[in-house]
Biopython code that builds the backbone (N, CA, C, O; Angstrom):
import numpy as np
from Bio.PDB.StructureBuilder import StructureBuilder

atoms = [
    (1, "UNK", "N", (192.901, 228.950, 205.436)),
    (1, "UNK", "CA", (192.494, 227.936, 204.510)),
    (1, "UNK", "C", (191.190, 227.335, 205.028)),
    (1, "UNK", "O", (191.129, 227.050, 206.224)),
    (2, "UNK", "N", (189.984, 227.086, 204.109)),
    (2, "UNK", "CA", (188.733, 226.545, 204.564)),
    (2, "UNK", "C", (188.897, 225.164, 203.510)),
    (2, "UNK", "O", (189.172, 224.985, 202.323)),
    (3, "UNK", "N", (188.459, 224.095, 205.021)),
    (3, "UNK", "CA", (188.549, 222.718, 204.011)),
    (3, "UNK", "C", (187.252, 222.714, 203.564)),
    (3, "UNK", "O", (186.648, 223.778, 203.430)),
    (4, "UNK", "N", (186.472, 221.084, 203.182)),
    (4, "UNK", "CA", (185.298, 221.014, 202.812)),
    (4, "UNK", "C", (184.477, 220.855, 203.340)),
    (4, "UNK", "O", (183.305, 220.896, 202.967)),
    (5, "UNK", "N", (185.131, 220.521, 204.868)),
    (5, "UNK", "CA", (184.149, 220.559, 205.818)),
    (5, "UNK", "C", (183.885, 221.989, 206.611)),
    (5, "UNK", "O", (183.282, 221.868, 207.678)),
    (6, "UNK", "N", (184.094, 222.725, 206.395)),
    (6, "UNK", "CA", (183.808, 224.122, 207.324)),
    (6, "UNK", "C", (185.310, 224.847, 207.783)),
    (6, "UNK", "O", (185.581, 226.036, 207.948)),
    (7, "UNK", "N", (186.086, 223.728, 207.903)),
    (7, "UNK", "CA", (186.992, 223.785, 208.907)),
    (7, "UNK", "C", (188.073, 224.878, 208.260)),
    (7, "UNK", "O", (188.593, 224.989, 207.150)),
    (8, "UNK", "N", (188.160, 225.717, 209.653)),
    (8, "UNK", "CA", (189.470, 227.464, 208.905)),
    (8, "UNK", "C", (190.741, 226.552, 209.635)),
    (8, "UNK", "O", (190.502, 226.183, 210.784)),
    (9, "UNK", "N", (192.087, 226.160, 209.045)),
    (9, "UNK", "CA", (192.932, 226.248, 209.535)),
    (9, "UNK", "C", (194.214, 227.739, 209.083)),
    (9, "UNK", "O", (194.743, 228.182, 208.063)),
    (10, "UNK", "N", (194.210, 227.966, 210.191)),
    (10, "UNK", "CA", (195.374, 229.574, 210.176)),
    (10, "UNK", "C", (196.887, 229.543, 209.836)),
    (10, "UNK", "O", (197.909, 229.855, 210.448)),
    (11, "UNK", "N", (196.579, 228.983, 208.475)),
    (11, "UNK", "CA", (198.172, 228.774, 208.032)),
    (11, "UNK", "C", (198.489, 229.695, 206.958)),
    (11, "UNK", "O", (197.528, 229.775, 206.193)),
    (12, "UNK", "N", (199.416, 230.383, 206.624)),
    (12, "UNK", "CA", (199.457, 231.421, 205.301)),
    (12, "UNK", "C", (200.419, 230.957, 204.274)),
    (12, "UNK", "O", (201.615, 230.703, 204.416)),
    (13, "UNK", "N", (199.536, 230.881, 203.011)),
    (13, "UNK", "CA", (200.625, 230.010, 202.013)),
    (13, "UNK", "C", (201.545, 230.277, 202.054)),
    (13, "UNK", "O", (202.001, 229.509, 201.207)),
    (14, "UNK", "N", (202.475, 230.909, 202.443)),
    (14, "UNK", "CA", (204.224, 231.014, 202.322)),
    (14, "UNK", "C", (204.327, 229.885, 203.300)),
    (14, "UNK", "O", (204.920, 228.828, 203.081)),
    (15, "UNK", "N", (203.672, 230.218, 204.439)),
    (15, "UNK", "CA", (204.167, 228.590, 205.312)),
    (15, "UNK", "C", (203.286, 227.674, 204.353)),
    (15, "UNK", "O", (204.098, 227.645, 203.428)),
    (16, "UNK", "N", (202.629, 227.198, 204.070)),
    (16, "UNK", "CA", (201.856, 226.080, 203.872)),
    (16, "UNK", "C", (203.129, 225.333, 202.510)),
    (16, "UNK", "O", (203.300, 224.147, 202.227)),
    (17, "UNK", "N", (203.930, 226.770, 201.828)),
    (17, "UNK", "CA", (204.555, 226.459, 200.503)),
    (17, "UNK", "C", (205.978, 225.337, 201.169)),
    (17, "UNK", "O", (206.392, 224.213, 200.886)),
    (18, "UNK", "N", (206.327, 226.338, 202.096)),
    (18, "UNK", "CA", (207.858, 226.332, 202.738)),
    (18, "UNK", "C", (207.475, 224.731, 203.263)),
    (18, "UNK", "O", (208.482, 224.087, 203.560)),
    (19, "UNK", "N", (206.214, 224.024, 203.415)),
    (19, "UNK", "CA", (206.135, 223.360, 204.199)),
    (19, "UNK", "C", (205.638, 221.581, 203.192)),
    (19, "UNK", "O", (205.429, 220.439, 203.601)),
    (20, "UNK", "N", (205.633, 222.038, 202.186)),
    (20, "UNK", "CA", (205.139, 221.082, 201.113)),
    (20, "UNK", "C", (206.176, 220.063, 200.993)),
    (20, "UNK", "O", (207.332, 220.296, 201.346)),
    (21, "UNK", "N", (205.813, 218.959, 200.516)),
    (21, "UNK", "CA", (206.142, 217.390, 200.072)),
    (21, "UNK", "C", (207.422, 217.884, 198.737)),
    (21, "UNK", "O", (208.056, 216.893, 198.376)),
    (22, "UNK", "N", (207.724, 218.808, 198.227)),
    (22, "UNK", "CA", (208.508, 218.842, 197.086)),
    (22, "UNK", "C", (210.167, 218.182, 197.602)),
    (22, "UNK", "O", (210.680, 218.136, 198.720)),
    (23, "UNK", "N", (210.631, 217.773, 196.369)),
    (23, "UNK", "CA", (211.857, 217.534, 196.740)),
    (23, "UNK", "C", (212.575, 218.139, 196.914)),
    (23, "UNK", "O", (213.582, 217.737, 197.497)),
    (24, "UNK", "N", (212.415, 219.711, 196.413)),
    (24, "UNK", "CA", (213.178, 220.460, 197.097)),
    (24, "UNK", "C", (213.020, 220.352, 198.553)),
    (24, "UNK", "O", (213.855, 219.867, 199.316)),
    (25, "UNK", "N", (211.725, 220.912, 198.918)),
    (25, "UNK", "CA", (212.026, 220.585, 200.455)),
    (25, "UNK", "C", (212.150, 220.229, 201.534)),
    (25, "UNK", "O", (212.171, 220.746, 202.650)),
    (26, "UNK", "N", (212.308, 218.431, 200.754)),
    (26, "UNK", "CA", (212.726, 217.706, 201.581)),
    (26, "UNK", "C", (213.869, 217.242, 201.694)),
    (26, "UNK", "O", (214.271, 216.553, 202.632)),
    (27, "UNK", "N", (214.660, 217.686, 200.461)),
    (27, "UNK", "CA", (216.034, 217.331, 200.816)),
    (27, "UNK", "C", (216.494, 218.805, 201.718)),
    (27, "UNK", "O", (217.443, 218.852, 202.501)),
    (28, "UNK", "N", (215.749, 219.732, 201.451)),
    (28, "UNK", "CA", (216.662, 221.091, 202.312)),
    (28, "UNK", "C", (215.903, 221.117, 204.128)),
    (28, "UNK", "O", (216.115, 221.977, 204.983)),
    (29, "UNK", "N", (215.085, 219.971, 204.240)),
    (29, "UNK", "CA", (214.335, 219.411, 205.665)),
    (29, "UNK", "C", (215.745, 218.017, 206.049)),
    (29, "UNK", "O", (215.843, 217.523, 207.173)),
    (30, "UNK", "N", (216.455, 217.710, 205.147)),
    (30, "UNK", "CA", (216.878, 216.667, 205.023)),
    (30, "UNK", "C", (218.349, 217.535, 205.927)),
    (30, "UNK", "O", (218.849, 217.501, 207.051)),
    (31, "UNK", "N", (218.538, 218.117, 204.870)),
    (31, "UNK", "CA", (219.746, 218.824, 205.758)),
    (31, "UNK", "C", (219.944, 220.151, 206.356)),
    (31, "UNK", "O", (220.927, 220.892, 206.389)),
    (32, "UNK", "N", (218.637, 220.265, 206.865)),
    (32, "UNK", "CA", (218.651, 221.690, 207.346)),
    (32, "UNK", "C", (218.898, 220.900, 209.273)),
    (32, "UNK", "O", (219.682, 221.353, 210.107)),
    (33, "UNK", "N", (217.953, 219.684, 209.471)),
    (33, "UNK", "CA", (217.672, 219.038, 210.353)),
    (33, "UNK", "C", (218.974, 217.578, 210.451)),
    (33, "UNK", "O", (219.016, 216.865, 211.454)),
    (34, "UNK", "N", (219.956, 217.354, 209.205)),
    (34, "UNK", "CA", (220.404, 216.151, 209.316)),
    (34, "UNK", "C", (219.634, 215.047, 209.445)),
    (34, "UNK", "O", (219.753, 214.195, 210.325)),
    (35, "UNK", "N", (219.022, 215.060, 208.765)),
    (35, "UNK", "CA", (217.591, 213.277, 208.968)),
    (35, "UNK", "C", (218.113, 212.376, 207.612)),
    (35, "UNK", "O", (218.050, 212.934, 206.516)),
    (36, "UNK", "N", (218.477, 211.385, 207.673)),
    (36, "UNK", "CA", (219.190, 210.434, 206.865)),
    (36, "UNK", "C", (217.737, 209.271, 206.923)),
    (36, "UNK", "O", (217.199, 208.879, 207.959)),
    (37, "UNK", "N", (217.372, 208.927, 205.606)),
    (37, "UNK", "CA", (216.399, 208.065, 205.697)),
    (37, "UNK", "C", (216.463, 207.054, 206.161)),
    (37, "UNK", "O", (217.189, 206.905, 205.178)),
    (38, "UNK", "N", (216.455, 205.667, 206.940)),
    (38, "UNK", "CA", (216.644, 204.326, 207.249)),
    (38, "UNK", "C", (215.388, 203.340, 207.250)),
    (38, "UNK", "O", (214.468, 203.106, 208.034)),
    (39, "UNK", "N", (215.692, 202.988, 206.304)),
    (39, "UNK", "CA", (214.994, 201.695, 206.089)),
    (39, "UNK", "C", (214.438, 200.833, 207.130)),
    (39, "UNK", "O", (215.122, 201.069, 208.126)),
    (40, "UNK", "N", (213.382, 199.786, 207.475)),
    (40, "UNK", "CA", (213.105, 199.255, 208.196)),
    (40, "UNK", "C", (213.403, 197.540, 208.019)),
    (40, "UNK", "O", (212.522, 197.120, 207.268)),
    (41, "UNK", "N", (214.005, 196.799, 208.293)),
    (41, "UNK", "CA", (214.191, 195.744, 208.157)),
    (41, "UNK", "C", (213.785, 194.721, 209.045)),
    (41, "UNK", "O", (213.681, 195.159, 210.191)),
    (42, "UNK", "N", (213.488, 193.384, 208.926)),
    (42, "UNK", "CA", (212.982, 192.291, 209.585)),
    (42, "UNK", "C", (213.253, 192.771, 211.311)),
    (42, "UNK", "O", (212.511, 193.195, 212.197)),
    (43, "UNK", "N", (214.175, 192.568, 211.254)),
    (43, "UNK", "CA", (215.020, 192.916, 213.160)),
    (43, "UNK", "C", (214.163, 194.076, 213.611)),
    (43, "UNK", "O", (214.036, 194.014, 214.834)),
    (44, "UNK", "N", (213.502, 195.149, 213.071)),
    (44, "UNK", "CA", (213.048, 196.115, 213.449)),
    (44, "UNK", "C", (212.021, 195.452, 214.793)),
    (44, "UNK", "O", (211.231, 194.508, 214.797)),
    (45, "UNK", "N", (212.442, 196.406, 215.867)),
    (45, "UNK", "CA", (211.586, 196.117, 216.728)),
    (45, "UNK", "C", (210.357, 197.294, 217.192)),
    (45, "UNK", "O", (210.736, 198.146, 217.995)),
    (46, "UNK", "N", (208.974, 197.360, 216.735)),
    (46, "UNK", "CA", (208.497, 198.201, 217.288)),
    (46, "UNK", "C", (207.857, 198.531, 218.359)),
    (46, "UNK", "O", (206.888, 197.842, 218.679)),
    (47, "UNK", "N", (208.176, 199.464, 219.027)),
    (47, "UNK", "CA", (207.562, 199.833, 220.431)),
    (47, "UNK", "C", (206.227, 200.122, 220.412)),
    (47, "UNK", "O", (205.590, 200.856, 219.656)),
    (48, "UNK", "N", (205.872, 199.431, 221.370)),
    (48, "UNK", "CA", (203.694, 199.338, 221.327)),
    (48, "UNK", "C", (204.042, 199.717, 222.915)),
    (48, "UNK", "O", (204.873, 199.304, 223.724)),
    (49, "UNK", "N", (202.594, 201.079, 222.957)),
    (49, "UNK", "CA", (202.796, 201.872, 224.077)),
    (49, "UNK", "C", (201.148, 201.777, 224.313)),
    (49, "UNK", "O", (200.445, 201.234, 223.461)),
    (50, "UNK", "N", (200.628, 202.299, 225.433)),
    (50, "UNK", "CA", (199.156, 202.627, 226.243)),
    (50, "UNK", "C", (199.415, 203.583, 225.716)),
    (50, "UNK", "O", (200.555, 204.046, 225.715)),
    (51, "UNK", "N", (197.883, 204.408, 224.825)),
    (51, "UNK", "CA", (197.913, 205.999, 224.801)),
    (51, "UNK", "C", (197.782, 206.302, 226.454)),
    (51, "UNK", "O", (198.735, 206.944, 226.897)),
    (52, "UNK", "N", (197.010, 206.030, 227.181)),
    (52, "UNK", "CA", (196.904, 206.820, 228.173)),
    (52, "UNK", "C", (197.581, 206.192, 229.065)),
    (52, "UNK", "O", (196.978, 205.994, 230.120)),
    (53, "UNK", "N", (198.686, 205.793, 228.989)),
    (53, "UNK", "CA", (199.489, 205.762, 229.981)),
    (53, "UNK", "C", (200.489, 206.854, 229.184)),
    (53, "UNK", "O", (200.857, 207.910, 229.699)),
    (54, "UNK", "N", (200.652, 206.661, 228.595)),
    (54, "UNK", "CA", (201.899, 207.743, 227.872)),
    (54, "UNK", "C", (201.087, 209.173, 228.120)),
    (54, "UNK", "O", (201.736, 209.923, 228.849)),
    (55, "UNK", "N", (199.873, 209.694, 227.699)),
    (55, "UNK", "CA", (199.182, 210.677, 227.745)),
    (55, "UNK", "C", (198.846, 211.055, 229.446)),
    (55, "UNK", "O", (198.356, 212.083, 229.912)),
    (56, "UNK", "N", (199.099, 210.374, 229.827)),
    (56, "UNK", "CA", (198.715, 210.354, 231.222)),
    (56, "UNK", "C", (199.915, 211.322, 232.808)),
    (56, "UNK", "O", (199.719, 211.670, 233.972)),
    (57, "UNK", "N", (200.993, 211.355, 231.876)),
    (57, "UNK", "CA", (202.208, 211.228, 233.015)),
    (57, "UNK", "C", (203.241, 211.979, 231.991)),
    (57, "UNK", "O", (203.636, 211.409, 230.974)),
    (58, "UNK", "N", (203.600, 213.155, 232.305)),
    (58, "UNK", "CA", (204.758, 214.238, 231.640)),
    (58, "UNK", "C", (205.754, 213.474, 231.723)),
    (58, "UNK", "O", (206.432, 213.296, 230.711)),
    (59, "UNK", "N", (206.033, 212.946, 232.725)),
    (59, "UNK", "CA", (207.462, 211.746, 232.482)),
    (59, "UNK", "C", (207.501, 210.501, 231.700)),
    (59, "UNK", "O", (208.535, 210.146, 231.133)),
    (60, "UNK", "N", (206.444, 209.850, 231.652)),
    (60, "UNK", "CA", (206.457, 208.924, 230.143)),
    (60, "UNK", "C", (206.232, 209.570, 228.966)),
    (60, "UNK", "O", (206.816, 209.128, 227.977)),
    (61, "UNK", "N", (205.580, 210.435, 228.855)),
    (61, "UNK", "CA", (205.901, 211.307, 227.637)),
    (61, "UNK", "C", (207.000, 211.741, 227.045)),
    (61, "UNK", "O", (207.195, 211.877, 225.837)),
    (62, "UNK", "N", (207.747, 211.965, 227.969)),
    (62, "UNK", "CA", (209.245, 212.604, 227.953)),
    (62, "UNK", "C", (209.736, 211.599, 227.103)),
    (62, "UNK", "O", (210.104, 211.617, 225.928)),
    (63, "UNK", "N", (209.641, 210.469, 228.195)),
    (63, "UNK", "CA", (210.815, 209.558, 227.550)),
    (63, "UNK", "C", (210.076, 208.526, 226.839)),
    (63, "UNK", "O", (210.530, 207.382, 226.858)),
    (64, "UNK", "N", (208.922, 208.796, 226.170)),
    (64, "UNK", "CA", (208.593, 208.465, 225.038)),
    (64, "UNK", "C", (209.325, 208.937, 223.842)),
    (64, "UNK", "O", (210.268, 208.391, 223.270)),
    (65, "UNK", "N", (208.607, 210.261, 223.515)),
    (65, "UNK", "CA", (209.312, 211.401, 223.079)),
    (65, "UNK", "C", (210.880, 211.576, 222.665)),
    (65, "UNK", "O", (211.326, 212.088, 221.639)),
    (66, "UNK", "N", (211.599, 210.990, 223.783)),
    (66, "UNK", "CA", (213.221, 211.077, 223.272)),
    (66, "UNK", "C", (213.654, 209.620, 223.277)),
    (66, "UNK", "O", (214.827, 209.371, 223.554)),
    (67, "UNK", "N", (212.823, 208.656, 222.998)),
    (67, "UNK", "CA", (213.321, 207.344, 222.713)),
    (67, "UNK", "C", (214.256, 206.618, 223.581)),
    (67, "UNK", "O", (215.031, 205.740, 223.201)),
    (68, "UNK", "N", (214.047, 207.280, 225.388)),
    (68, "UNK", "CA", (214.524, 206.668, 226.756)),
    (68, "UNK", "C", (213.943, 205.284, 227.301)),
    (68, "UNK", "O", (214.337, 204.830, 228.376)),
]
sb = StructureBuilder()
sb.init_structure("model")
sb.init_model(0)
sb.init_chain("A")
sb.init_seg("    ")
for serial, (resi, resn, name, xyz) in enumerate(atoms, 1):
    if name == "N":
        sb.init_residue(resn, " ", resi, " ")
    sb.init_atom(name, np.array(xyz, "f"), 0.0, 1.0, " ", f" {name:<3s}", serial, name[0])
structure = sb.get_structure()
């Protein structure tokens, strides 16, 4: 695929299809993976991280990554 800027990305429409916003396939992403949508509510607390401390160290990445 060539965007408008020059740029080739190496994807082949069967993936690019399999990989689209439709509702089909996001409900069959939905339960192919078990991902249940959840809402965000007031209580939500979000985690604010250093890129380069996280980028910095395979072990904060990690447990970035798996929500440790």
């Amino acid at each position: 695929m060539e965007w408008s800027d020059g740029h080739l990305s190496p994807f082949s429409v069967p993936w690019l299809v399999d990989r689209a916003f439709t509702q089909e396939n996001v409900q069959r992403r939905r339960e192919e993976y078990d991902i249940e949508p959840r809402l965000w509510g007031k209580g939500e607390r979000i985690r604010r991280h250093q890129y380069e401390g996280i980028m910095g160290s395979e072990e904060k990445l990690l447990a970035f990554l798996t929500g440790a």
